[in-house]
N, C-alpha and C positions, 0 to 999 in steps of 0.2 A: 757094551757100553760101560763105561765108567761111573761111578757112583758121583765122580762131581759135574759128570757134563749132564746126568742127567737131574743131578739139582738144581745145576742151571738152567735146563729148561724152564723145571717146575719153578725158578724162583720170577722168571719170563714170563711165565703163562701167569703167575701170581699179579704179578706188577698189570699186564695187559688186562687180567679180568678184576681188578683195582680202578684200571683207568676206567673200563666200561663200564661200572657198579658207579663209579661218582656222576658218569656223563647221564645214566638214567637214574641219578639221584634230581640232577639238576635237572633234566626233564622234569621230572615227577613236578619241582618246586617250581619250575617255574607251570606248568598247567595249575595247579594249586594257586599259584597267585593271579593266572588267568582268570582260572574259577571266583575267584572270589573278587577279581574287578568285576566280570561280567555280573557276579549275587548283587556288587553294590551298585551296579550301574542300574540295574532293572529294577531294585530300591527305587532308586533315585526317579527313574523313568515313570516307574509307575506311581508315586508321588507326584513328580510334573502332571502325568494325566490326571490323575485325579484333583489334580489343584485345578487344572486349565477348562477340566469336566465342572466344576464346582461355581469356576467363574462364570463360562460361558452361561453354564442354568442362571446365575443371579441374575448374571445382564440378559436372561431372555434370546439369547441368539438360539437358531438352529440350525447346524452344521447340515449341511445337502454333500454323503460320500462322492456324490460321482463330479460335483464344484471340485472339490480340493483333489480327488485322483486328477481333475481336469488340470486343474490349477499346477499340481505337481510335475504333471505332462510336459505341461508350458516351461515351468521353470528350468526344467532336464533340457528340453531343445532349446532353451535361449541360454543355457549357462556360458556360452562363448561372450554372449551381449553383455551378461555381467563382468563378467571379466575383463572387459572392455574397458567398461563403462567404471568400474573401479579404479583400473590402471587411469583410465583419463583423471580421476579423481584425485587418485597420488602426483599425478604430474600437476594438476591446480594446485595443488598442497605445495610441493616444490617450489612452482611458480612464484606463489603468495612468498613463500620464504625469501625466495630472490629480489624478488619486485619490490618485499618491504623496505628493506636503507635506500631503494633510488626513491620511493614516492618520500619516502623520510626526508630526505634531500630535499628532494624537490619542494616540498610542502616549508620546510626551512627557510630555501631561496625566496618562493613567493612573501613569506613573513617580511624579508626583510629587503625584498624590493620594495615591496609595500609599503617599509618604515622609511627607505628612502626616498620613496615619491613625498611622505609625510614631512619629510623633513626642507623637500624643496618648495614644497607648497603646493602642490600637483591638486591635491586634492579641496585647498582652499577654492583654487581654481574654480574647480567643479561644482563645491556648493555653491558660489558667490555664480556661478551660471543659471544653475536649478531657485535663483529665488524669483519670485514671480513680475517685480521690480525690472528684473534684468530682461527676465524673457521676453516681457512686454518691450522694452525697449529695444530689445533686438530686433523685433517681430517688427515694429517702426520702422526701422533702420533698413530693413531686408525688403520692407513694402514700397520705403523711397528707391532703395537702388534699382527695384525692380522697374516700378514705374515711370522714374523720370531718368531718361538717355541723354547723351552728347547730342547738340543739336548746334549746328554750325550758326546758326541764324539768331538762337535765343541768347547761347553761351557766348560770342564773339560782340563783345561789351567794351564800350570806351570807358575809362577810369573815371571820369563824370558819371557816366550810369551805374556802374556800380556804388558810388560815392552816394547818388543819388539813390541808391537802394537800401544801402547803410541805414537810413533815415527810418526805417521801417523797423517797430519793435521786434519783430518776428526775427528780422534778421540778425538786429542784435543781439536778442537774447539769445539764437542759434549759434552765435560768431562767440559771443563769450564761453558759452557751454561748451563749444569746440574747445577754445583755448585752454579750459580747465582741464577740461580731458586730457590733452596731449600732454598738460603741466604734471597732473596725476602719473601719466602710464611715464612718462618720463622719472618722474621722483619715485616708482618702483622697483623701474630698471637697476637705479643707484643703490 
């Protein structure tokens, strides 16, 4: 063999046990930086216990192992349920996100129907119904129609008899109160 093919090997094999020298470098570092997440985790763990040990004495509880082995049981067989019950959770989340501009909307529209019924008088209406004046006089109104019917015999009146009924204050002051009324709902119409 020739002296340059077999430096080229040698410079081959150099290069190959190069690359494998860096590749169990970086092994090395990265278990060295494993090493030492796991040193800080178990810090850190063992701090949590000691705090959560620390608390629990203040407040008096006392832990029963085979409750929380039990407990942990439960939680392991029902992990699908959480999961579940999560995802439904993010979907309410979504929801809410979607639903908020229509009830925005919505709640907009009611405002200002609202301002329009205000502005027709809709609601004057309503109060001028609800005062106790009116009710009573409704309640009147509602107790005549009820009680007194069409009756061929009382109502079938010569223009004399009614004229002659005229004469009777009740009826007048009914027959004028009519007339104002009508004058009234008429001059609101306008």
């Amino acid at each position: 063999m020739s002296e340059i093919s077999i430096q080229e090997q040698i410079n081959a094999l150099n290069l190959k046990l190069d690359l494998i020298l860096e590749s169990v470098e970086q092994q090395n570092r990265k278990r060295e930086e494993f090493d030492d997440l796991v040193a800080d985790l178990s810090i850190v763990a063992k701090d949590a216990f000691h705090q959560t040990v620390v608390t629990l004495d203040k407040s008096q509880v006392d832990l029963d192992h085979t409750g929380i082995s039990k407990l942990l049981v439960k939680l392991l067989q029902n992990i699908d349920t959480f999961y579940e019950m999560l995802e439904m959770l993010e979907s309410a989340r979504d929801f809410m996100k979607d639903i908020s501009p229509v009830l925005h909307q919505v709640g907009l529209d009611a405002v200002n129907k609202m301002n329009e019924f205000e502005q027709k008088g809709y609601f004057d209406i309503i109060r001028n119904l609800t005062r106790p004046d009116v009710i009573e006089s409704l309640g009147r109104i509602s107790t005549a129609i009820a009680e007194v019917k069409m009756d061929d015999k009382l109502d079938n009146k010569s223009l004399f008899a009614l004229m002659k009924q005229m004469n009777s204050p009740e009826v007048r002051k009914s027959l004028s109160y009519t007339l104002r009324l009508l004058q009234a709902v008429n001059k609101v119409k306008s």
